[in-house]
N, C-alpha and C positions, 0 to 999 in steps of 0.2 A: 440490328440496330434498334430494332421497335422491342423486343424481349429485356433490355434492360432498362427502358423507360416504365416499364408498367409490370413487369413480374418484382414481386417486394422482397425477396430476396437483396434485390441490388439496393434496398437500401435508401435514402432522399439526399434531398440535395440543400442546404443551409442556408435558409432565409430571413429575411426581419432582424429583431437586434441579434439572432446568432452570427447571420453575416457580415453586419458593422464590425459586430467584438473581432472577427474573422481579421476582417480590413484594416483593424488597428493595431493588428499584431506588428511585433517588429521580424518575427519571423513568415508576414508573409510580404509579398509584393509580384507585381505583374501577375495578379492572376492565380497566384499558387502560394503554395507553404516551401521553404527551404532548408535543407537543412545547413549545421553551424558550419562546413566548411567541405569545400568545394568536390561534388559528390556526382560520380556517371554511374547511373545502370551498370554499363558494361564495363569491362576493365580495361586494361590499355591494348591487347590486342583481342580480346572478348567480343564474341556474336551472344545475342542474345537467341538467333535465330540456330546458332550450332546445337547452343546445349537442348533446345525444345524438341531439334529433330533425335538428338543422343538419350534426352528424354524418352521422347516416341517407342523409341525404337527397345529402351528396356535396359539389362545390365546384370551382372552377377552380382548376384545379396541385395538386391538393392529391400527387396523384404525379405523377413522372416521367414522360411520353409513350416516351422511348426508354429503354433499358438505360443502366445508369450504367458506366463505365471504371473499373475497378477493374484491380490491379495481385495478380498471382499470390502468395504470398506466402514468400520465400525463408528458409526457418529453420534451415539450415548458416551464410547471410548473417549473420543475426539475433543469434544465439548468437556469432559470432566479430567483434563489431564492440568496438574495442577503445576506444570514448570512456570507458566507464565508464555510460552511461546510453543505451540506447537504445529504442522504442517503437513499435507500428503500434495502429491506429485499425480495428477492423472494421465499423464502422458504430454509430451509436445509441449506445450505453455502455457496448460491449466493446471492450479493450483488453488489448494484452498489453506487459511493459514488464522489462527486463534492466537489471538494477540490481545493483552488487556481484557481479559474477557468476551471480546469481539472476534464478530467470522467475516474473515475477507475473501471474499471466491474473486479469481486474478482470472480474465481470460476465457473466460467457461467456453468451452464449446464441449457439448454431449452426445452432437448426430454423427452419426459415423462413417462423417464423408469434410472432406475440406473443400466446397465448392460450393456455389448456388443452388446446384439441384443433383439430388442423393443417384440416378443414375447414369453423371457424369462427373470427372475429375479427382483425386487422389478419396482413395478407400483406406479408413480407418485397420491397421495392423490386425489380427485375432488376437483378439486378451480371452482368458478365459471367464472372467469378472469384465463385463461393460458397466457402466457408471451411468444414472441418471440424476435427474437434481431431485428425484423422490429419495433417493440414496443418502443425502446431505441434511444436516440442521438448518435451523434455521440461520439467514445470512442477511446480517448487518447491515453489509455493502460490497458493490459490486466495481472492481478497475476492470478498466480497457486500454489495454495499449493502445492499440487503429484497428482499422476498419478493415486490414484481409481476413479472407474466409477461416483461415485455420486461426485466427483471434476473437472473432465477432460471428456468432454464427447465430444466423436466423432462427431456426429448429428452435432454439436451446433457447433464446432471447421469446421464442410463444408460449412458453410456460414460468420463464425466469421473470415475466413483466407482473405476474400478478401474487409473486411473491416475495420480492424484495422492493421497498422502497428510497434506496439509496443507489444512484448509479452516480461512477463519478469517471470522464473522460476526456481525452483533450479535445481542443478547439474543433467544430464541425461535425462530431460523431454521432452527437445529437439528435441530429436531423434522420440517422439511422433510426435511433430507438422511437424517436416520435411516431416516425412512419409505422414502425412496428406495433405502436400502441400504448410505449412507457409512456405515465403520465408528463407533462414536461418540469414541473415541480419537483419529480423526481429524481432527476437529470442534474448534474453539475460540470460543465466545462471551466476546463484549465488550460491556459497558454505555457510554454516550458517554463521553468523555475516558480511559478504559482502554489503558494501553500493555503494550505485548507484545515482547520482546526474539525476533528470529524467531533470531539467531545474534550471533556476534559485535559484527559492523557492520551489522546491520539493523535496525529497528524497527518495528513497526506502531503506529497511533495509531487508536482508534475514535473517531468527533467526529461532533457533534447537527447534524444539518438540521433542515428546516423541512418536511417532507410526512404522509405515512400511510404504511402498511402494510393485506394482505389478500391473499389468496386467493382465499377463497370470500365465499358472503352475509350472513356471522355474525363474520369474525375481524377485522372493520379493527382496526387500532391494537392489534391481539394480540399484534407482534412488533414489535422496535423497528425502526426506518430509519436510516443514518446517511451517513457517507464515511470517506476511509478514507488515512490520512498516511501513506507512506511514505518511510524516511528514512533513507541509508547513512550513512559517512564522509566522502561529498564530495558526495552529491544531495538534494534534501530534494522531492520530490512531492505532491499530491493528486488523487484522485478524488473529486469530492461526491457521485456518486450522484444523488439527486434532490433538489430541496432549494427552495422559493419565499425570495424575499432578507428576510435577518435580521440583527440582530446578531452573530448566532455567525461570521456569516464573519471578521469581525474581531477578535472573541474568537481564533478558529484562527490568522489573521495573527498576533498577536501574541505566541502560546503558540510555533507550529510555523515562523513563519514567518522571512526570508521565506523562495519556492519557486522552485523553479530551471521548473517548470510548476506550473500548474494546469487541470486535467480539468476544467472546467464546463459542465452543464446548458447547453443553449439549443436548445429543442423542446419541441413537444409545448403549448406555452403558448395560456391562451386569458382573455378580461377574467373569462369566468365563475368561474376559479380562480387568481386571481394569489397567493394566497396560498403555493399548494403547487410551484409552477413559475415560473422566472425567466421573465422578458421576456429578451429579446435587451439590451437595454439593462444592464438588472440582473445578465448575465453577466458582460459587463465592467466594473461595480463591483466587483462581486463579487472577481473576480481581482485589480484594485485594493486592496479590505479584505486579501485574504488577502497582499498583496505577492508577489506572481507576476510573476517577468521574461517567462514566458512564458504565453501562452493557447491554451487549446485548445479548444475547443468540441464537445462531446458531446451523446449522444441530439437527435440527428438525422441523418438522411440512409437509411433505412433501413428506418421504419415510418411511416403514416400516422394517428396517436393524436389528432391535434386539426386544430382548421379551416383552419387557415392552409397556403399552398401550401408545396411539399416545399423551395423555395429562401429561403425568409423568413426563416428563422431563420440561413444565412451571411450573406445580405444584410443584412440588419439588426446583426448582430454587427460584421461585418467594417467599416461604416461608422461605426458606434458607436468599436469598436476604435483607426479613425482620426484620431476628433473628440478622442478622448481620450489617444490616444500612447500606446497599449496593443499589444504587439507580440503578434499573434495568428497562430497555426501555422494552417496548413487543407490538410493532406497528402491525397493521393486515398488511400480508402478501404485497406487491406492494402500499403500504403508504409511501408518500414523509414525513421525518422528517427530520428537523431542529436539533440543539442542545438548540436553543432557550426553552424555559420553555411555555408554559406547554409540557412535553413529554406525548408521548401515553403510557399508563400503566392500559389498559382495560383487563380485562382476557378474552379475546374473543373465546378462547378456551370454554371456557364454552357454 
């Protein structure tokens, strides 16, 4: 109980006017953030406590037996590619993406653990190429989905505060990076549907999922979760972050869309929580509702978070993808892609 009041990993807690704006949302009340409709942890006959012990206890494939192939990552390359939109995939739900001349890093996490502290809780896959942020250009601005370890990660935020001067994130996250040392100036909080002019031809859009937020043992649902539209003169994007299948995906199609890609969720799922995490199945509607020419599929390949083995969530996607005429990207890990044709659609997983 005393280890997540005072080790800063966990993170602060949202005061002064970030708490009022908090208080005035309409997505929060009684104490917490909600999401748009009516949302359990668990499923209808779901333990939370089954899958932690089936967790525990391990599984077949749940990782890699060998090192995965990853590709070094070239960002003289990156920065000079002149489609107007281009992107690499670091694993799991970080992303970096050049747009309008700007670099947007989605998500960073660089330490190679998903947890408060590096010799406890899920271990980063063996990539043959790890990634640091000395490895990246210079970055514009920085999204956040929320505040779990595998989206927000401390390590990466003690080196990433004194080189980017843009962080932009929803309601309460703040109180994260301040404690960590981002200037607060820095900092920009968004409530869901909140747009944000970042320049001339940019825009950010904050938009509702379907998950939680936390930390520590006391703060679920204390900050908001969302994803996050990015949208120039000629690309229109998303990131969902994390998100179990809803209406809103549709709602977003309709408002933002359609997307020249979409970043979506497919990992980490399990029957005990389908509320808060897509099926493989439901990624691909998903980018359907949202009208995505392209798919990409994120959080996975990277961390071991739920039961299923480390290949299930491509497999499953990438046949879905085909039953349904969904044209889905699957780049090796730290690969510069284009929107240009030919896309990478190698099953390297294999």
């Amino acid at each position: 109980m005393i280890v997540p009041k005072v080790a800063p990993q966990f993170g602060g807690s949202p005061r002064g006017e970030h708490l009022k704006r908090i208080e005035n949302s309409p997505n929060y009340r009684d104490d917490r953030f909600y999401n748009l409709m009516k949302t359990s942890m668990n499923g209808e006959n779901g333990s939370m406590f089954d899958a932690f012990w089936k967790f525990l206890k391990g599984g077949e494939n749940r990782e890699p037996k060998d090192t995965i192939t990853t590709y070094p990552f070239n960002k003289d390359k990156f920065v000079n590619e002149d489609d107007g939109f281009s992107f690499t995939w670091f694993g799991h739900s970080t992303a970096i993406i050049r747009i309008q001349g700007k670099t947007i890093l989605i998500d960073p996490v660089f330490s190679n653990h998903a947890s408060p502290f590096s010799f406890f809780g899920p271990q980063g896959f063996p990539y043959t190429y790890h990634y640091s942020l000395d490895d990246l250009p210079a970055i514009d601005a920085v999204l956040i989905s929320h505040d779990h370890y595998d989206h927000l990660d401390y390590e990466t935020f003690q080196e990433l505060k004194n080189k980017v001067n843009k962080f932009y994130v929803p309601l309460g996250v703040s109180a994260h990076l301040i404690k960590w040392g981002v200037p607060e100036v820095n900092i920009t909080e968004l409530d869901w549907w909140d747009e944000i002019q970042f320049n001339d031809s940019l825009m950010f859009a904050c938009v509702p999922m379907r998950h939680f937020s936390g930390r520590g043992m006391a703060d679920r649902y204390k900050t908001l979760w969302a994803g996050w539209v990015i949208k120039s003169e000629k690309y229109t994007v998303i990131h969902t972050g994390d998100s179990g299948y809803g209406d809103h995906f549709k709602e977003i199609g309709n408002r933002y869309g359609p997307f020249d890609m979409a970043m979506v969720e497919c990992g980490q799922y399990n029957k005990n929580w389908p509320n808060i995490h897509l099926m493989p199945e439901e990624t691909v509607q998903a980018s359907i509702d949202l009208k995505a020419k392209y798919l990409l599929p994120i959080h996975w390949g990277r961390f071991n978070l739920a039961l299923h083995s480390w290949t299930d969530p491509a497999e499953r996607v990438t046949a879905e993808a085909k039953r349904k005429n969904v044209d889905v990207i699957t780049p090796i890990v730290g690969e510069i892609v284009s929107l240009a044709p030919p896309l990478p659609k190698t099953h390297w997983w294999e």
